[in-house]
C-alpha positions as CSV (number, residue, x, y, z in Angstrom):
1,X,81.4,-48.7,-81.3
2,X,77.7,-48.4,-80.0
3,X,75.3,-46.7,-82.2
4,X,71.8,-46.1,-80.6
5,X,68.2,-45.8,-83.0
6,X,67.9,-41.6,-82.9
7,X,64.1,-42.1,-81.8
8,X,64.6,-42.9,-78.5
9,X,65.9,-41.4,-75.4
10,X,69.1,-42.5,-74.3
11,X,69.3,-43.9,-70.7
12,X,71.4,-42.9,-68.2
13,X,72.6,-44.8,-65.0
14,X,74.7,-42.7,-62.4
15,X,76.7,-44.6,-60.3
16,X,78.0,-42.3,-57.0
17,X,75.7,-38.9,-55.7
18,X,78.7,-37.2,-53.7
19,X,80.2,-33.9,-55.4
20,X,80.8,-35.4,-59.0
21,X,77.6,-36.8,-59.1
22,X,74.6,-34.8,-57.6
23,X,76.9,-31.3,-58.9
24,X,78.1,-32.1,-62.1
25,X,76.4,-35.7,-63.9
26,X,73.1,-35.5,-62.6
27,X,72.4,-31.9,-63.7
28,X,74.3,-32.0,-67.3
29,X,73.1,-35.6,-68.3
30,X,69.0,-34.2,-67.5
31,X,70.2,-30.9,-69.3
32,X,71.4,-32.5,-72.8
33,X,68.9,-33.3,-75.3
34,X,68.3,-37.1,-75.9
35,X,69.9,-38.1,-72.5
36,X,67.5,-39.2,-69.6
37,X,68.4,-40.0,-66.3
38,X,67.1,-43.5,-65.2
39,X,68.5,-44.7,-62.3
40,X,71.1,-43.5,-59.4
41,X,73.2,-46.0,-57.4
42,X,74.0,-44.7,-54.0
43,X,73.9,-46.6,-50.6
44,X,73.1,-43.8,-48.6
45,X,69.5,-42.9,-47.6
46,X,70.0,-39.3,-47.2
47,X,71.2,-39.3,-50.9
48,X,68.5,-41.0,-52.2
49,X,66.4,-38.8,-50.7
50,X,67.7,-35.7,-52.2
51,X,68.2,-38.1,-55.4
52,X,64.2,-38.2,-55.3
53,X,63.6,-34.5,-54.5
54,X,65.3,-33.2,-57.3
55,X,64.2,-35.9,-59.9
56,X,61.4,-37.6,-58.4
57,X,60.9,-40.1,-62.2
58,X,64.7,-41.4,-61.2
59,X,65.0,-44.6,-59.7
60,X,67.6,-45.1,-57.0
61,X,69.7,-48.6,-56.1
62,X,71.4,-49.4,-53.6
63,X,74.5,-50.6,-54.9
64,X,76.3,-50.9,-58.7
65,X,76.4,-54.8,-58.4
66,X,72.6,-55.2,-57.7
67,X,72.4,-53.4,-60.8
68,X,74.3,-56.1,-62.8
69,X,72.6,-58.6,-60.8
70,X,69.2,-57.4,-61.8
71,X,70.0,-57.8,-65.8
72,X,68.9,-53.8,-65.9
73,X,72.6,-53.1,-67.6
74,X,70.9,-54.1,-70.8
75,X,68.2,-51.5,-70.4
76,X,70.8,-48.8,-70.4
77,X,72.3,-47.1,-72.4
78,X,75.2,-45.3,-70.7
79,X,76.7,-45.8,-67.4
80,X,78.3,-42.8,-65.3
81,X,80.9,-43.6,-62.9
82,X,80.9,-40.6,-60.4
83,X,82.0,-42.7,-57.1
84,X,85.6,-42.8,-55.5
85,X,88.2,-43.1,-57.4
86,X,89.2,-46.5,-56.1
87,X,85.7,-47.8,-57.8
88,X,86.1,-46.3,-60.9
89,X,88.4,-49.3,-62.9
90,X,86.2,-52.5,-61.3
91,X,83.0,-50.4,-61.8
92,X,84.2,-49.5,-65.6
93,X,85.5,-52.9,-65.9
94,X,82.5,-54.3,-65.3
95,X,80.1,-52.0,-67.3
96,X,82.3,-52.7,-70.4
97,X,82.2,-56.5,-69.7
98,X,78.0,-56.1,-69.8
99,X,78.7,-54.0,-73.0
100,X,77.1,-50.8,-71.7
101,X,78.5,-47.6,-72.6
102,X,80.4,-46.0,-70.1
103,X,81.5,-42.6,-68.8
104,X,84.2,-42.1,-65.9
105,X,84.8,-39.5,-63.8
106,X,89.0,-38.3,-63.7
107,X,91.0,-40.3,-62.8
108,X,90.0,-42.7,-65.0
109,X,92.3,-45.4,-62.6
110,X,95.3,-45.1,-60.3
111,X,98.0,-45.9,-63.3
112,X,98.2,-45.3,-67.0
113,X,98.6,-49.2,-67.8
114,X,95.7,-49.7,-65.9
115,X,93.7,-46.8,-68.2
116,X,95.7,-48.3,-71.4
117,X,93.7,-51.7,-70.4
118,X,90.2,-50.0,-70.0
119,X,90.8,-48.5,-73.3
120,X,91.9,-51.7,-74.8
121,X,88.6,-53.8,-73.2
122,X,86.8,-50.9,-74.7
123,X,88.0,-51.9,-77.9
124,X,87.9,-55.3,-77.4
125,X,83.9,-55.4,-76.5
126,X,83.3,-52.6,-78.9
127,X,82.3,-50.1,-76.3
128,X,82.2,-46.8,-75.7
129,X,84.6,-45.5,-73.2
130,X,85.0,-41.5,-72.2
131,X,86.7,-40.0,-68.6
132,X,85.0,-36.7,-67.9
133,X,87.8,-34.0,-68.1
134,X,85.4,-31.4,-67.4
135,X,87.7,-28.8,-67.4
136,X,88.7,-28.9,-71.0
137,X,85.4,-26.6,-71.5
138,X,86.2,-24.3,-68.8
139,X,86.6,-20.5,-70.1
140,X,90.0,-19.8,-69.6
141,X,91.2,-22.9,-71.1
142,X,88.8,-22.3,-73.9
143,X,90.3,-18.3,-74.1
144,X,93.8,-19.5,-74.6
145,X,93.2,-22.1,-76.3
146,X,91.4,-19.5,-79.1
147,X,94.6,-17.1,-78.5
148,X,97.3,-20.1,-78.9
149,X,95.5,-21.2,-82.2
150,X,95.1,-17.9,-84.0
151,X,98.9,-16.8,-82.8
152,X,97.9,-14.2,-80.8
153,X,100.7,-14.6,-78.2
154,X,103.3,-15.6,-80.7
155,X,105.8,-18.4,-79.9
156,X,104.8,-20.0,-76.6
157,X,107.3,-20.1,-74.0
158,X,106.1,-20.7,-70.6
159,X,101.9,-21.7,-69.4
160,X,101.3,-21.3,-65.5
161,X,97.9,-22.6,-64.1
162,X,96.8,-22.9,-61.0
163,X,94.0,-23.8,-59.2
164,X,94.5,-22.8,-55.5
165,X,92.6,-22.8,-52.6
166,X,92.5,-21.5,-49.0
167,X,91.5,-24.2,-47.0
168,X,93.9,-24.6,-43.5
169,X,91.4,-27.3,-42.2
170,X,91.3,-30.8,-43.5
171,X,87.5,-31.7,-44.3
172,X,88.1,-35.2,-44.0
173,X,87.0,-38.2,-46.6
174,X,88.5,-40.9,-49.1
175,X,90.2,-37.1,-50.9
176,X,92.2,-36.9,-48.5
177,X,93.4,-39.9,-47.3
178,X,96.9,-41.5,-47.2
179,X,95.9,-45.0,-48.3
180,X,97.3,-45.6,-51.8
181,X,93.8,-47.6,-53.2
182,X,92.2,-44.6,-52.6
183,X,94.0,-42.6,-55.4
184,X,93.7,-39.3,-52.6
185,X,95.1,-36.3,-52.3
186,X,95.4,-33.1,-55.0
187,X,98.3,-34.1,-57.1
188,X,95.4,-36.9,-58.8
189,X,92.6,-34.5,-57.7
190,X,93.1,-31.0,-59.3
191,X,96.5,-32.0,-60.7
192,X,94.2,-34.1,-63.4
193,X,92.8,-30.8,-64.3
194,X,95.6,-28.7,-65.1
195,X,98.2,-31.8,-66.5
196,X,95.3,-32.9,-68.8
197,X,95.0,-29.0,-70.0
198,X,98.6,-28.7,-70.5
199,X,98.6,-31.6,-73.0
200,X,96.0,-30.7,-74.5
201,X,97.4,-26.9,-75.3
202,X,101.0,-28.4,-76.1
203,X,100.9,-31.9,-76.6
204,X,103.0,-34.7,-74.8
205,X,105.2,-34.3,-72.3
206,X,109.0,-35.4,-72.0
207,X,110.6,-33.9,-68.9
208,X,108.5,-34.0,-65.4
209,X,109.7,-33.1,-62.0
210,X,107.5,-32.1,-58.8
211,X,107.0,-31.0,-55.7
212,X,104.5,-32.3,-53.8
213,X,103.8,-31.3,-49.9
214,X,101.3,-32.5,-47.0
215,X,101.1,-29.2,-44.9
216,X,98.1,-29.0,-43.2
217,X,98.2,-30.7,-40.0
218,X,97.5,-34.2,-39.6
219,X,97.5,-34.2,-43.1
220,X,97.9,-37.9,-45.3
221,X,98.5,-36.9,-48.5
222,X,99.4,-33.8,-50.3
223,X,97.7,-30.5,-50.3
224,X,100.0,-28.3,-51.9
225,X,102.0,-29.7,-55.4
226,X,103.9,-27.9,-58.4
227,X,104.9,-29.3,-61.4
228,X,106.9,-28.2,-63.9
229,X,106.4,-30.0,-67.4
230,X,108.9,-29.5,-70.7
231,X,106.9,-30.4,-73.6
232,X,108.5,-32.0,-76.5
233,X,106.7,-28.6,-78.4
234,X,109.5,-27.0,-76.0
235,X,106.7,-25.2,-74.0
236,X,107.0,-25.2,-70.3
237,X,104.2,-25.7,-68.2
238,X,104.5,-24.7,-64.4
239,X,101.3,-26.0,-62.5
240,X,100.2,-25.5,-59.3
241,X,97.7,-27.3,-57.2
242,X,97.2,-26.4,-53.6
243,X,94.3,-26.0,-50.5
244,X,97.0,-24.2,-48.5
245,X,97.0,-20.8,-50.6
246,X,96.7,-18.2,-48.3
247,X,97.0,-15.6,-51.7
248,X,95.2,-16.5,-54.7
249,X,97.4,-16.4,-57.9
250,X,96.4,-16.1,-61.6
251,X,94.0,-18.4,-62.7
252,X,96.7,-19.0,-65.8
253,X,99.6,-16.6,-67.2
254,X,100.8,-17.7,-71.1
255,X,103.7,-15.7,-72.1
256,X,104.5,-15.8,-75.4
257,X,107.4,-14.0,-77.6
258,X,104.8,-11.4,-79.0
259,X,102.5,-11.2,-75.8
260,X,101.0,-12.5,-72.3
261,X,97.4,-13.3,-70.9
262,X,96.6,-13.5,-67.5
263,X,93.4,-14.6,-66.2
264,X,92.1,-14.3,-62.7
265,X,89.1,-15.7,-61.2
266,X,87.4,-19.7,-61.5
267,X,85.1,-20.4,-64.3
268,X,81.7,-19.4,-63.1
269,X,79.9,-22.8,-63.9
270,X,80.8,-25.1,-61.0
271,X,79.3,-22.3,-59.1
272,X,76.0,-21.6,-60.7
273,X,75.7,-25.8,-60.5
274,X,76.3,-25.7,-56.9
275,X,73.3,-22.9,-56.5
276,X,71.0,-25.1,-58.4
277,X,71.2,-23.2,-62.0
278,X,71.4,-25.3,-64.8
279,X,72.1,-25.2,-68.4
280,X,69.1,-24.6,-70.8
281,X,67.1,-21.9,-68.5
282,X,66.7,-18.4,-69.8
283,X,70.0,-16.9,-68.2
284,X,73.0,-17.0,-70.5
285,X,75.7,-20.5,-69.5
286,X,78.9,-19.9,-68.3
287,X,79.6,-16.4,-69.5
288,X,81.2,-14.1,-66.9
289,X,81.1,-10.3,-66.4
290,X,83.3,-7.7,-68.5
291,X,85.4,-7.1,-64.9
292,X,86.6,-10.5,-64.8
293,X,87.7,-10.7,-68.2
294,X,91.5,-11.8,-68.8
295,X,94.2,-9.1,-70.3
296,X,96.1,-9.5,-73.2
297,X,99.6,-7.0,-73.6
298,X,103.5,-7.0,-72.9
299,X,105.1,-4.8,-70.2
300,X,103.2,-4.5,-67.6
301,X,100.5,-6.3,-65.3
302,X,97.4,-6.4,-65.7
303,X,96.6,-5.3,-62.0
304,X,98.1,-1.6,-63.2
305,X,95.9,-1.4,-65.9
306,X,98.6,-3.1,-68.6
307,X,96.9,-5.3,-71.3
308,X,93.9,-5.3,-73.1
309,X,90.4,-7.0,-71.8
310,X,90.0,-10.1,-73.9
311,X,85.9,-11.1,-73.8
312,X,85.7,-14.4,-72.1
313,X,85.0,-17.6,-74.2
314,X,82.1,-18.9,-72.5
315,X,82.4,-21.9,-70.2
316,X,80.4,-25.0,-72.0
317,X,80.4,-28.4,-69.8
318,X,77.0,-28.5,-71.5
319,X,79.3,-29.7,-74.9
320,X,80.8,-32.7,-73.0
321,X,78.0,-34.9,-73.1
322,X,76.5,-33.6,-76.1
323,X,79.7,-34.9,-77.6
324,X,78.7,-38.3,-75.6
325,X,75.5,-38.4,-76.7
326,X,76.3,-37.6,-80.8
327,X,79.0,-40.2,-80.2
328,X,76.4,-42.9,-79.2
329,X,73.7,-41.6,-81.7
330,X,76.4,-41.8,-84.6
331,X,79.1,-44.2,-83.5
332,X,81.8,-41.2,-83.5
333,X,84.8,-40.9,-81.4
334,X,84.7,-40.0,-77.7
335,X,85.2,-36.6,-76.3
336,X,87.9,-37.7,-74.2
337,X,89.2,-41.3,-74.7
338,X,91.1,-43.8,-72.1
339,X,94.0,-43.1,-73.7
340,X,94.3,-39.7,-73.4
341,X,93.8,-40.4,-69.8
342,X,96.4,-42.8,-69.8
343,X,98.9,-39.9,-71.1
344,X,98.0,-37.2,-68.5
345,X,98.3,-40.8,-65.9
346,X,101.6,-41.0,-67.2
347,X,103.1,-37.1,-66.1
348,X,101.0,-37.8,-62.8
349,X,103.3,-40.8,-61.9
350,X,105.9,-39.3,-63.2
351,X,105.4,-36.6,-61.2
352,X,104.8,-38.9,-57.8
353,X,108.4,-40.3,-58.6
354,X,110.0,-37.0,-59.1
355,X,108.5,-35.3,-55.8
356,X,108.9,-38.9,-53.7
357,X,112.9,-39.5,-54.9
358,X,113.7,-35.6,-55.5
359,X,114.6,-36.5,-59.4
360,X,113.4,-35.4,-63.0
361,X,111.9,-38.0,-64.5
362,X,112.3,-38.4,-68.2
363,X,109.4,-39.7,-70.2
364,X,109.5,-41.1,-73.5
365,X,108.2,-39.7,-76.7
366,X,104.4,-40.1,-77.4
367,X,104.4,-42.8,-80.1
């Protein structure tokens, strides 16, 4: 694993300055201490542009390969992969083959072998490999993780989570399109999010079936997916991913045989990214109001006044590359590791097989 002297700064190229990377990279990599954005690859003038505007010392390339080609890979040390998801195994491939520390955007590849393989090349080279599962430091996921460890809910029976989305226009792009090497549509979109969560709270999955729909019109690939996950814990996990929600559900429910939370309401720091806020000022990072604040109780919804407020865990992306950065510093383990990613790959094709042949699909146990 790569251990970098503590004096200096450690420096940052971010391939890709769509959504992932001029929202989420580029703002938390310049906000964590010891990390320094050097260089952005995108092809697109107006990007670099706005790449220069908002961090006018960052250099900008035009593509990832003339940045192998011009030996820089050795001056770095970290790699982002924030471009389409079809670039993200060649592009990781090739930054572990240079032996420059890498971080990849979800999903970390189309396939779990193909994430087993990154993870094993990782090992190979002796280089550091994370996928950015953001979400894992979102605030509900963070609340019930806190309430599922100190046993607040009891035995856990059932987890719904959902993120949902009213949007009855397609907005075009690689997201959604039909092409398989694209890796498109929400089931390997949002559905990384909420399978990767699931795991997390209740550990592997053994039992997977799915529904996954393309209802918008002139739509290529779904928009609107469930799926239903039996955990070998015994927990069942109901997850919904959709753009064609024309009434918003409960961020997550977790019913329990002593009590329930539900949460409403998105974690507020994708937002305060997108309006330019960033971790570090003076204003508090990713805490939300009282009034948004999930309800814990038995008996009655929380919409009737049932439950108790639970305070909010804050929201803290800000810890992901933190974690990245200790990891390169100290030669620890990553924050999230290729094979992880290869397990939530695993109830995503699972799930792609179950919706496309109208079967459960049986995995076998986690070794």
């Amino acid at each position: 694993m790569n251990a970098t002297a503590p004096t200096s700064p450690l420096r940052v190229g971010l391939i890709g300055y769509g959504l992932a990377g001029s929202v989420f990279h580029a703002p938390l990599v310049t906000a964590t201490d010891g990390l320094v954005l050097d260089t952005v690859v995108t092809s697109d003038p107006e990007r670099q542009a706005q790449v220069r505007e908002a961090y006018p010392d960052v250099r900008t390339v035009d593509s990832a390969d003339a940045l192998w080609e011009r030996g820089e890979a050795p001056a770095l040390d970290l790699v982002v992969v924030a471009s389409p998801n079809k670039t993200h195994v060649p592009l990781a491939t090739a930054a572990l083959t240079a032996g420059v520390p890498v971080v990849v955007d979800k999903p970390l590849a189309a396939t779990a072998a193909e994430a087993r393989a990154l993870g094993e090349l990782a090992e190979r080279t002796g280089t550091f490999l994370s996928v950015f599962q953001n979400r894992r430091w979102d605030n509900d996921f963070l609340t019930v993780r806190r309430l599922v460890e100190d046993g607040e809910l009891g035995e856990i029976q059932r987890f719904e989570s959902r993120y949902e989305r009213w949007r009855p226009q397609l907005k075009g792009g690689w997201r959604e399109s039909g092409a398989p090497e694209e890796i498109g549509g929400l089931l390997y979109d949002l559905g990384s999010h909420v399978v990767d969560q699931a795991l997390v709270l209740f550990g592997p999955a053994v039992r997977v079936y799915a529904e996954a729909d393309a209802r918008r019109p002139g739509a290529a690939t779904d928009d609107d997916t469930f799926i239903a996950l039996t955990h070998a814990s015994g927990v069942r996990s109901h997850l919904y991913v959709s753009a064609t929600t024309a009434q918003l559900g409960p961020r997550m429910r977790v019913l329990g045989s002593r009590a329930g939370y539900v949460k409403y309401g998105l974690d507020p720091q994708e937002g305060a990214l997108r309006e330019g806020l960033r971790p570090g000022s003076d204003a508090p990072w990713g805490e939300e109001p009282e009034h948004l604040w999930g309800r814990l109780g038995c008996g009655e919804s929380p919409l009737t006044g049932g439950g108790t407020p639970v305070p909010t865990v804050p929201g803290d992306y800000p810890a992901y590359y933190a974690a990245v950065a200790a990891a390169l510093r100290e030669g620890g383990p990553a924050p999230v590791t290729a094979y992880e990613a290869a397990h939530c790959l695993d109830v995503l094709e699972a799930a792609r097989t179950s919706s496309r042949e109208g079967v459960t699909v049986e995995l076998p146990a986690a070794g």
